[in-house]
Gaussian input, Z-matrix of N, CA and C with variables (Angstrom, degrees):
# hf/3-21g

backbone

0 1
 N
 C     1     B1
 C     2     B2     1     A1
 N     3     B3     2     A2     1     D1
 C     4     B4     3     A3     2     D2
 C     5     B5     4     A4     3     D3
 N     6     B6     5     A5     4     D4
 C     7     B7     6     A6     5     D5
 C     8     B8     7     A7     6     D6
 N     9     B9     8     A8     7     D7
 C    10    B10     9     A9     8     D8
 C    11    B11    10    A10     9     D9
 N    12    B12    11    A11    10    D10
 C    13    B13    12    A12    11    D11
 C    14    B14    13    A13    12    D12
 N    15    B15    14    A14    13    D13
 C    16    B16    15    A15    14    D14
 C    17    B17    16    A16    15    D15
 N    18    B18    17    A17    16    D16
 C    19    B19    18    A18    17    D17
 C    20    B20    19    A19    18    D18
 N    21    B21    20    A20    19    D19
 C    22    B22    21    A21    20    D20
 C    23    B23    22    A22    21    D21
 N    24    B24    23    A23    22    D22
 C    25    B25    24    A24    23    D23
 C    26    B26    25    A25    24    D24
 N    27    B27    26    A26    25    D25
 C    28    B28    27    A27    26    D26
 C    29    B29    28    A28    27    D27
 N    30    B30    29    A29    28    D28
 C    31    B31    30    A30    29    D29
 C    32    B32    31    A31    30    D30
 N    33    B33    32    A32    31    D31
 C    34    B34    33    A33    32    D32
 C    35    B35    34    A34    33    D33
 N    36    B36    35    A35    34    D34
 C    37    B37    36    A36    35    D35
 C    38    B38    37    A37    36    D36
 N    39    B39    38    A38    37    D37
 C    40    B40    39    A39    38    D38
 C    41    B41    40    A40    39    D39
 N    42    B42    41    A41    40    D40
 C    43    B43    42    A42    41    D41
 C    44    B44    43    A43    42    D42
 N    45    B45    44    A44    43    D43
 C    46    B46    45    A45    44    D44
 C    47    B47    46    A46    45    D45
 N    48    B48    47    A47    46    D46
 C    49    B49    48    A48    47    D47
 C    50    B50    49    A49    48    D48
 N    51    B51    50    A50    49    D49
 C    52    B52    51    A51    50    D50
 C    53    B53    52    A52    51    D51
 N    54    B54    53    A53    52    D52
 C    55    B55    54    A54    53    D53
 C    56    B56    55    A55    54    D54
 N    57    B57    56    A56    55    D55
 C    58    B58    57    A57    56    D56
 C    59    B59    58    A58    57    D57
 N    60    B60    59    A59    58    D58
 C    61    B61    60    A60    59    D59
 C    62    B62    61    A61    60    D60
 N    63    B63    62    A62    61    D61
 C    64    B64    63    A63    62    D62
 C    65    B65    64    A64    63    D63
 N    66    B66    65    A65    64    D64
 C    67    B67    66    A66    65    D65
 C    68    B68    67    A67    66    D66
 N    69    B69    68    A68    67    D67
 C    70    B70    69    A69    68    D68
 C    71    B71    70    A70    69    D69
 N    72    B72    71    A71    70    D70
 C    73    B73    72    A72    71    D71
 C    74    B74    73    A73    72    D72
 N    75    B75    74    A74    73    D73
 C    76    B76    75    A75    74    D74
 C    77    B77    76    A76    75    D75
 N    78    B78    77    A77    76    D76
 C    79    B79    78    A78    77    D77
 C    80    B80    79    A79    78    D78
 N    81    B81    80    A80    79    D79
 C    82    B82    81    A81    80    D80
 C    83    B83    82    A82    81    D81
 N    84    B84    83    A83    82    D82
 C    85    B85    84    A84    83    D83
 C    86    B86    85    A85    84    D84
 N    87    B87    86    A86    85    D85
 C    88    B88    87    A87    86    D86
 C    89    B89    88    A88    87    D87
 N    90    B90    89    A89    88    D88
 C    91    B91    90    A90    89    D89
 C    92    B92    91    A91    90    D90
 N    93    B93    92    A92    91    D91
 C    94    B94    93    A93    92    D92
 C    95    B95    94    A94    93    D93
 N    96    B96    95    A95    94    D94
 C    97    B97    96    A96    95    D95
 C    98    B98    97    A97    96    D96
 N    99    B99    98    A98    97    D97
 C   100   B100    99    A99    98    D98
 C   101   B101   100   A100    99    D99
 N   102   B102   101   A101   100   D100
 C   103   B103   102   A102   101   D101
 C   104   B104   103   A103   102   D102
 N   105   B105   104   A104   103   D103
 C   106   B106   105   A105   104   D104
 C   107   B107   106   A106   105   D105
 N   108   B108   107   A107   106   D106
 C   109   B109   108   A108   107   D107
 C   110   B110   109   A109   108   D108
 N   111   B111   110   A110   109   D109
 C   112   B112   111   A111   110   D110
 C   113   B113   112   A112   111   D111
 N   114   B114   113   A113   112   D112
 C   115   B115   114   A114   113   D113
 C   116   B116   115   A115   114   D114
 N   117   B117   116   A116   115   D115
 C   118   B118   117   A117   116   D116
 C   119   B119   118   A118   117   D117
 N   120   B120   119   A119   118   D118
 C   121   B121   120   A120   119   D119
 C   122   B122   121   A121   120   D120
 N   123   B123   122   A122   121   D121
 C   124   B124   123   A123   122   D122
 C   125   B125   124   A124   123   D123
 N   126   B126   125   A125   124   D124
 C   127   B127   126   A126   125   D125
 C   128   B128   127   A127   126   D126
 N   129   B129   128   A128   127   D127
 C   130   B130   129   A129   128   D128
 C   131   B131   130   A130   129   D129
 N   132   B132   131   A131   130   D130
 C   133   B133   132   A132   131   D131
 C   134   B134   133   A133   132   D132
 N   135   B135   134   A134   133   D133
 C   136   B136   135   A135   134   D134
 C   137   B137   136   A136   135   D135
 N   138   B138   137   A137   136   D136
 C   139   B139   138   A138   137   D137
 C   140   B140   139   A139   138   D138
 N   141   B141   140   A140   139   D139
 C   142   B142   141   A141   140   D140
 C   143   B143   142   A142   141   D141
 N   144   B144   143   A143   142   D142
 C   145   B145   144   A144   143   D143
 C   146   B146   145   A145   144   D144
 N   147   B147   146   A146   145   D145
 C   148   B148   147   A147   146   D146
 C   149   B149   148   A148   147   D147
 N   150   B150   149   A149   148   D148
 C   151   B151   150   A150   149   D149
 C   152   B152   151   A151   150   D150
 N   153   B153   152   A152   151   D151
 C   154   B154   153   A153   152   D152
 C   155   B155   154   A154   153   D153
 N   156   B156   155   A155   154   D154
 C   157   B157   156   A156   155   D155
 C   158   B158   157   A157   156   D156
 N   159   B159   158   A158   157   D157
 C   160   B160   159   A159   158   D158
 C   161   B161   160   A160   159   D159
 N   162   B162   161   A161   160   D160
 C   163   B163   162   A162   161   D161
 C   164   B164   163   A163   162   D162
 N   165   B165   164   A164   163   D163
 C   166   B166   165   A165   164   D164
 C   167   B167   166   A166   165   D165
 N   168   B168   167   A167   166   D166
 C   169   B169   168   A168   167   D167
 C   170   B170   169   A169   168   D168
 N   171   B171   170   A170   169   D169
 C   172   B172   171   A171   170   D170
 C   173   B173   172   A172   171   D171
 N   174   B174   173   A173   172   D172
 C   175   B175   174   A174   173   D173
 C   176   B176   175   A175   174   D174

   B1=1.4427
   B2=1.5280
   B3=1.3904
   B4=1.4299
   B5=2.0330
   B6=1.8290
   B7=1.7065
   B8=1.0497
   B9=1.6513
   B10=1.3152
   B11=1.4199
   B12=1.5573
   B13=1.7836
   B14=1.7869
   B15=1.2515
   B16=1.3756
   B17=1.3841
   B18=0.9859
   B19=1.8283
   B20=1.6253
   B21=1.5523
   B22=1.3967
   B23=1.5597
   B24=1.6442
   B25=1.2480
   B26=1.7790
   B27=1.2125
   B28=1.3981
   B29=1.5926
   B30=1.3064
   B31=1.6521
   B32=1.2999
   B33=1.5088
   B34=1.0355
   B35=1.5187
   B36=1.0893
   B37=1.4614
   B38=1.5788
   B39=1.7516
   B40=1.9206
   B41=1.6098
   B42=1.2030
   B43=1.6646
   B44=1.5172
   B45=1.4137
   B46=1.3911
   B47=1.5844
   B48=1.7779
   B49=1.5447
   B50=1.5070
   B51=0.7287
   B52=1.6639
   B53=1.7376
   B54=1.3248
   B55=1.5925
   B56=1.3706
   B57=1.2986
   B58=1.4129
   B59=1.8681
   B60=1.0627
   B61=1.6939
   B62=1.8035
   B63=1.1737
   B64=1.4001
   B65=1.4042
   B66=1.3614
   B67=1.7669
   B68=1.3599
   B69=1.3915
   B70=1.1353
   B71=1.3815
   B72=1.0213
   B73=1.5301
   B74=1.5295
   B75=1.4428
   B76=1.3588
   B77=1.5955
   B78=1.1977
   B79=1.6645
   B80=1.7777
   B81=1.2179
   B82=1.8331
   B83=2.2691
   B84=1.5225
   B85=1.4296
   B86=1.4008
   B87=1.8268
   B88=1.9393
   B89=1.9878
   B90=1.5295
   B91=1.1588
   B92=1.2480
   B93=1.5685
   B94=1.5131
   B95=1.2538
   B96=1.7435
   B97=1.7693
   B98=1.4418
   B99=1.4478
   B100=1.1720
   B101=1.8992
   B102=1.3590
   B103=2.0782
   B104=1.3942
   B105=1.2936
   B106=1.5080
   B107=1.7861
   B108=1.2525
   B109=1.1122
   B110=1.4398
   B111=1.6266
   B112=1.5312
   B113=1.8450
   B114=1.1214
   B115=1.2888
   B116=2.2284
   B117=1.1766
   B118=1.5989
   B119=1.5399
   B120=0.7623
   B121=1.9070
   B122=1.7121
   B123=1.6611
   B124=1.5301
   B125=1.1376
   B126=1.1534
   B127=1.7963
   B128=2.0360
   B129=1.6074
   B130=1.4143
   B131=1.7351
   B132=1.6484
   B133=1.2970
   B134=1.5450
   B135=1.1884
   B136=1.2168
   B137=2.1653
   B138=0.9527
   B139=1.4396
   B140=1.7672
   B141=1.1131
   B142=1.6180
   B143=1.9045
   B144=1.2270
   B145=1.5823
   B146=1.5146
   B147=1.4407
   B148=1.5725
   B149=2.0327
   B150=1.3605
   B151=1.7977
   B152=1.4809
   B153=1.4983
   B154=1.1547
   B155=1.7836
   B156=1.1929
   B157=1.7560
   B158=1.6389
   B159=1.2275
   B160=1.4941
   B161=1.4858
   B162=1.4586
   B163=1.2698
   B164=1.5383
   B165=1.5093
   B166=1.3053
   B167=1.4556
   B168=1.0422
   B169=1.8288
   B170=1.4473
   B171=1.8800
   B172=1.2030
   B173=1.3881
   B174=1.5934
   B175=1.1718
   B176=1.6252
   A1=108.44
   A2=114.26
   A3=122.40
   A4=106.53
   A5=95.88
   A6=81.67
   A7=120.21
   A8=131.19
   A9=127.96
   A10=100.46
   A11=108.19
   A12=98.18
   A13=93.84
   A14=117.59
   A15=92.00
   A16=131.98
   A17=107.61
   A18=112.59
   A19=103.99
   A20=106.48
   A21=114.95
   A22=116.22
   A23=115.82
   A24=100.84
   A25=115.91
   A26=111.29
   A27=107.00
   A28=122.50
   A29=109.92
   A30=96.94
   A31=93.21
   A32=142.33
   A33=107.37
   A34=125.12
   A35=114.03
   A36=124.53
   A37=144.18
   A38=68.02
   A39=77.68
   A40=87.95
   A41=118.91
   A42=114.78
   A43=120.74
   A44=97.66
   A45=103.16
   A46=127.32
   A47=90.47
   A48=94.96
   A49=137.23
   A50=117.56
   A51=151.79
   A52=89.38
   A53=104.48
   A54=112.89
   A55=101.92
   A56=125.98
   A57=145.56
   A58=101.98
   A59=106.16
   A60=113.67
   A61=97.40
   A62=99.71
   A63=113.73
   A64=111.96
   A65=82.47
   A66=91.58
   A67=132.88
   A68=116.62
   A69=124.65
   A70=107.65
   A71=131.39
   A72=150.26
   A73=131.94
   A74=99.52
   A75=119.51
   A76=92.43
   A77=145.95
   A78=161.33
   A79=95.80
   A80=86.53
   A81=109.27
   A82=97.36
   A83=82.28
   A84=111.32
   A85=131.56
   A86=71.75
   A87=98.72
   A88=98.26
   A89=99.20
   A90=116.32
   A91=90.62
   A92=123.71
   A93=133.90
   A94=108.22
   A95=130.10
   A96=115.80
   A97=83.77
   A98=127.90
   A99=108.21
   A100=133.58
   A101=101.21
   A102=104.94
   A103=104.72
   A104=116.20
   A105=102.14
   A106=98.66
   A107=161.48
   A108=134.20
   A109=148.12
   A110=103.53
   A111=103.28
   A112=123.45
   A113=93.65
   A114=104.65
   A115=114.97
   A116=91.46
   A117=91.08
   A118=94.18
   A119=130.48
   A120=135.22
   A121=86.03
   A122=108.49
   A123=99.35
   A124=124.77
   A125=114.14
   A126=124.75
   A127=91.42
   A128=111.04
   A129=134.36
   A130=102.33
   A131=119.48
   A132=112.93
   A133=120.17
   A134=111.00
   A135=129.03
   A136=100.36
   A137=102.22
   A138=103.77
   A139=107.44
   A140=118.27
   A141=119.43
   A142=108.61
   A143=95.88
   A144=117.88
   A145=99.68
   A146=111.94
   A147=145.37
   A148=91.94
   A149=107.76
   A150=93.40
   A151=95.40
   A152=108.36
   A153=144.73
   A154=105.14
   A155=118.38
   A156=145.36
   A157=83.60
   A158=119.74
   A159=104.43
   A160=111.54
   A161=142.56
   A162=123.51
   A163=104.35
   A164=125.81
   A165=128.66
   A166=108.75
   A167=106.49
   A168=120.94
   A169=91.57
   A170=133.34
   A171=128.51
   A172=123.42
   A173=114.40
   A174=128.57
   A175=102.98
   D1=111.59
   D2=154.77
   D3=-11.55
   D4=156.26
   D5=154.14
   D6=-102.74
   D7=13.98
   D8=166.95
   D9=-65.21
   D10=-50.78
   D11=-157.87
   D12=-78.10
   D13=-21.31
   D14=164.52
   D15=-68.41
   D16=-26.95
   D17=166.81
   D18=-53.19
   D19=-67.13
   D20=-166.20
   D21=-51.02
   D22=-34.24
   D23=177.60
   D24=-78.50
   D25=-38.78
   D26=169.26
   D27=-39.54
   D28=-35.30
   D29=-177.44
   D30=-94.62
   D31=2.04
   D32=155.85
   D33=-76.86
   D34=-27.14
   D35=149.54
   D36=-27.86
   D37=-28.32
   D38=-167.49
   D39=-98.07
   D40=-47.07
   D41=-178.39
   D42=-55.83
   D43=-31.19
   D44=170.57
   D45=-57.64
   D46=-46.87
   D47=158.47
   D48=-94.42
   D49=37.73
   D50=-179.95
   D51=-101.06
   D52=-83.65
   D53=-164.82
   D54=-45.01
   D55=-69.97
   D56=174.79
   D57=-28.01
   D58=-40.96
   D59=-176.39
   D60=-66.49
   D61=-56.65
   D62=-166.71
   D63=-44.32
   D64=-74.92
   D65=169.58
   D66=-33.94
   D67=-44.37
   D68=-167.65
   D69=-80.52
   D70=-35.53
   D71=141.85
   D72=-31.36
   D73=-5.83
   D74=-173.20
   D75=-105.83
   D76=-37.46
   D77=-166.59
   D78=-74.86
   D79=133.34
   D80=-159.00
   D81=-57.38
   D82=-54.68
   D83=160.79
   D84=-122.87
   D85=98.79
   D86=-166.75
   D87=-98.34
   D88=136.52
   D89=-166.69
   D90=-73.78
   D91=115.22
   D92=172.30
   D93=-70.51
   D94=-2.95
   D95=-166.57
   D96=-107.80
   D97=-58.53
   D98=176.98
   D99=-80.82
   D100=15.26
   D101=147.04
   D102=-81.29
   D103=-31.08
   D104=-171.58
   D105=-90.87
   D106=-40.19
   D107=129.18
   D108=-4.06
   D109=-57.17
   D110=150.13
   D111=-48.40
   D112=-56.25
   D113=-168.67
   D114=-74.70
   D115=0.02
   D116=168.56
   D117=-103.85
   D118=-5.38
   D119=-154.15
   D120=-98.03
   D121=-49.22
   D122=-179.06
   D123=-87.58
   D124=6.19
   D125=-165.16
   D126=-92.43
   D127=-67.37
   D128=147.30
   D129=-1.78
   D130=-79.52
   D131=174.82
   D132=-58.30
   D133=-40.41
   D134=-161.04
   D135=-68.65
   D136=-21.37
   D137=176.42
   D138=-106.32
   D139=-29.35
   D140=172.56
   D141=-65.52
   D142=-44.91
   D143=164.34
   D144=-28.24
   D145=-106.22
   D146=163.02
   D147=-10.17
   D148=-40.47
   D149=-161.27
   D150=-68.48
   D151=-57.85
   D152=-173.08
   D153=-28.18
   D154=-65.31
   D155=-179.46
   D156=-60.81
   D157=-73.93
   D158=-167.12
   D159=-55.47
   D160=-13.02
   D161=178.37
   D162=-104.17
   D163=-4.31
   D164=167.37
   D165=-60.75
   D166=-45.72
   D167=-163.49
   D168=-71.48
   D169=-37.18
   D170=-178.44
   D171=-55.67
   D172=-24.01
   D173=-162.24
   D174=-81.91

């Protein structure tokens, strides 16, 4: 995989877990271990992301 499409699939990843956050957040009794799971899962992309863009720009 190119690193464009590696970029590209990661944010789909990350939006995916965005929504997935959302949602779950919507439930009266929302499982606080797994929001905080989701949400290290997107933080995780969200910094590979950021590495990723900085070595695009190197090229």
């Amino acid at each position: 995989m190119s690193l464009q499409g590696h970029i590209v699939e990661l944010q789909r990843r990350h939006e995916a877990l965005e929504k997935e956050i959302a949602q779950e957040q919507l439930h009266p009794n929302a499982d606080e271990a797994r929001l905080l799971e989701l949400k290290r899962k997107k933080l995780l992309i969200k910094d590979e992301l950021a590495k990723l863009k900085i070595s695009e720009t190197r090229h």
